[in-house]
Every structure is written in structure tokens, then in C-alpha cells.
C-alpha positions in Angstrom: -20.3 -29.6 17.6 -19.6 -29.2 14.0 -17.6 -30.7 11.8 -15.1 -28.2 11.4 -14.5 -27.5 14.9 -14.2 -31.0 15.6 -11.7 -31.5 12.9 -9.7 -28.7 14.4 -9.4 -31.0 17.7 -8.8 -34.3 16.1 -5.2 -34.6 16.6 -5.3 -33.8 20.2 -7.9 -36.2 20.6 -6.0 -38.9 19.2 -2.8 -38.0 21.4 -5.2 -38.0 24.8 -4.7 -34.2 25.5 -8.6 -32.8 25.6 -10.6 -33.1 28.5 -13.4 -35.8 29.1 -16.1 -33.5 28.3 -14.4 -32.7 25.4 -13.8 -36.3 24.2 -17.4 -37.2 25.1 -18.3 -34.8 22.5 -16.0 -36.1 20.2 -17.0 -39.7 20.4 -20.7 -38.6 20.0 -20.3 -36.7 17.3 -17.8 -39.4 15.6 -20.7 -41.6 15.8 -23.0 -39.5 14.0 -20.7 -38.4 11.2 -19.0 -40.8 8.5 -16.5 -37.7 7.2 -15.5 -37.7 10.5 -14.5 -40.7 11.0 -12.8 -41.2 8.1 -10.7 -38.1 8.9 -9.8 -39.6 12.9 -8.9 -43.0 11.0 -6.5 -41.7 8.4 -4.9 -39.2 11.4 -4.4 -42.7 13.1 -3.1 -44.5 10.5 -0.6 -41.4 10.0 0.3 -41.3 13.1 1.2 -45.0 13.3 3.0 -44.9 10.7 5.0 -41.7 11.8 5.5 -43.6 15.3 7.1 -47.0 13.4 9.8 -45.1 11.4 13.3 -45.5 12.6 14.5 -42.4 14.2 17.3 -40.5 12.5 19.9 -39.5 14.7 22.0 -36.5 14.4 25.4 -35.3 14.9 25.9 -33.8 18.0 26.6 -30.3 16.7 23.9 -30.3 14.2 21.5 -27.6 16.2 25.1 -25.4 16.9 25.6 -26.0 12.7 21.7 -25.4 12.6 21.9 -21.7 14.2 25.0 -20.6 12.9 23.5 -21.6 8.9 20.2 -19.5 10.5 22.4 -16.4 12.1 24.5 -16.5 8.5 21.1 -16.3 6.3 19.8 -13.7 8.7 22.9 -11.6 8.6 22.8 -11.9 4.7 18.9 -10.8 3.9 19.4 -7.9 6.3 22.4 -6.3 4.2 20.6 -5.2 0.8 22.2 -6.3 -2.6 24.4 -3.2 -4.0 22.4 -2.6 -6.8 19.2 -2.7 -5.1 20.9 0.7 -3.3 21.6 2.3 -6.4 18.1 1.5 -7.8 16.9 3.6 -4.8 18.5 6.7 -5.8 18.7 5.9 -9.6 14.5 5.7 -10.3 13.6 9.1 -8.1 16.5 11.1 -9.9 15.2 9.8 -13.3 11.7 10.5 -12.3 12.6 14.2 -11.3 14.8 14.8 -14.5 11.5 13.5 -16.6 9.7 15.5 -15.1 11.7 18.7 -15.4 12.5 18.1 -18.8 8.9 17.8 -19.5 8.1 21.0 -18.1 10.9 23.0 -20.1 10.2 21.0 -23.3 6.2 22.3 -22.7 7.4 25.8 -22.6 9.8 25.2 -25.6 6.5 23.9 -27.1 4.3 26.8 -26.4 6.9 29.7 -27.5 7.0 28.0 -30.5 3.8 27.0 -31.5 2.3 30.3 -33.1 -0.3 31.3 -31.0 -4.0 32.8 -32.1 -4.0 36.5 -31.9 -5.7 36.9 -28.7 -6.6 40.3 -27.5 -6.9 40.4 -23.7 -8.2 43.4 -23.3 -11.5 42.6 -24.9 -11.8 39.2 -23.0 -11.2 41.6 -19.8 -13.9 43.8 -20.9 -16.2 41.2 -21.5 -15.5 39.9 -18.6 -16.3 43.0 -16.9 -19.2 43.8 -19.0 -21.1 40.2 -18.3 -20.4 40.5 -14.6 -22.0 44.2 -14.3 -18.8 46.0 -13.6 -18.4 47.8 -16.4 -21.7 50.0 -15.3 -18.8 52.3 -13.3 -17.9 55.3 -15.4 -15.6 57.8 -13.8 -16.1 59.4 -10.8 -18.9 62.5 -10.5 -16.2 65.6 -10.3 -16.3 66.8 -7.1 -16.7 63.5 -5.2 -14.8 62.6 -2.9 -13.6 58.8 -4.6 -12.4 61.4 -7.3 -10.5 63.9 -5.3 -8.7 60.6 -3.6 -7.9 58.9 -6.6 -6.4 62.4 -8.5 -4.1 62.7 -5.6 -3.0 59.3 -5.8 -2.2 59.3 -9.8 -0.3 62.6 -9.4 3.4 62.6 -10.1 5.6 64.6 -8.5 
């Protein structure tokens, strides 16, 4: 085994809970490595010294005084601070007024910056013109595309 599973298994084969296979390996391989066994000796010493302290007795309500102090914090971490509530409607509605104010002050911006003297019609012809539309002239008279479309543009 390595080292790191062994070390996971160290404290139960101090307390006598693995199986003989199990310690077999363990004593083998505690034989082999010196980290090893320095880690089983200082769990032993540990645990020696945990088993010689006196042992502190409580009152005889203390696990009803433990669960009521547990129920209490419970109760208390579930019920959010006030202000926390506030935050969460607070930050979204200031959010959503930046960003409408943005958009109007954008607007405000653009009607009154002067703008360049931009004349659509020629970018529209241009447009036209480099994408081979602008080839169409009217229609030949007596066609039937121009018959169609005089009877739409009539008034009347």
C-alpha cells in the first residue's frame, strides 16, 4: 500500500477496528517506512494523552440548552437582515433608472450635436448603383409590369 492510503487508516488501526488482512498490511508496510511510523507513534501518543484527561461532565440539560441555542441560530440566519431586503429591490431599480436615463440623455445628445449634412438619397443611390440595381429604367410602355404599376399609382 502507499503511504497515503495507509495514513488514511492509521487511526482505526490504532483503535483495533480494521480487519487482519488489513493490519497485516499495515504492520508490513510500518516496517518498511520511517514516516510512517512516526505518524502511528505521534497518533498514539495523542491518543494517550486524550484517554488520561479527566472527563468534563456536563449539566444535565446541556444537549436540551445545546439544541434550543442551534434551533435559535437557525431560526435567525433563515430570516434575512431588513436591509439586505431593501438592497434587493433598491440596486435593480437603480440599475434600470441608469439605464433609461442613459438612453434619453443619448438622444438629448444626438439632437443636439449638429449633425454633417448627410444626403440619403445619394448614399441610397449608391447603394443601388454598386449593387447593380440601378440598371432598371422604367418599364418598356406597353408591358405588362407597366400597365400593373399605372393602375396601382392612380388616384381616384
Amino acid at each position: 500500500m502507499k503511504c497515503k492510503k495507509i495514513r488514511k487508516k492509521l487511526v482505526a488501526y490504532l483503535d483495533g477496528e480494521l480487519s487482519e488482512k488489513q493490519k497485516l498490511l499495515i504492520k508490513r508496510h510500518l516496517l518498511e517506512c520511517a514516516e510512517c511510523r512516526k505518524e502511528v507513534d505521534l497518533l498514539s501518543r495523542t491518543s494517550c494523552l486524550l484517554k488520561n484527561q479527566p472527563r468534563i461532565k456536563s449539566s444535565l440539560d446541556f444537549d436540551v440548552n445545546l439544541w434550543r441555542k442551534i434551533n435559535s441560530l437557525e431560526k435567525r440566519e433563515i430570516t434575512p437582515h431588513p436591509l439586505k431586503r431593501v438592497a434587493y429591490i433598491i440596486l435593480p431599480a437603480a440599475v434600470a433608472a441608469a439605464l433609461i436615463i442613459g438612453v434619453f440623455m443619448g438622444n438629448l445628445v444626438e439632437k443636439l450635436t449638429p449633425s454633417q449634412n448627410v444626403n440619403t438619397p445619394n448614399l441610397e443611390e449608391e447603394y443601388l448603383s454598386s449593387i447593380g440595381l440601378d440598371s432598371f429604367e422604367d418599364f418598356p410602355p406597353g408591358s405588362l409590369p407597366q400597365a400593373y404599376f399605372s393602375l396601382t399609382n392612380q388616384t381616384g
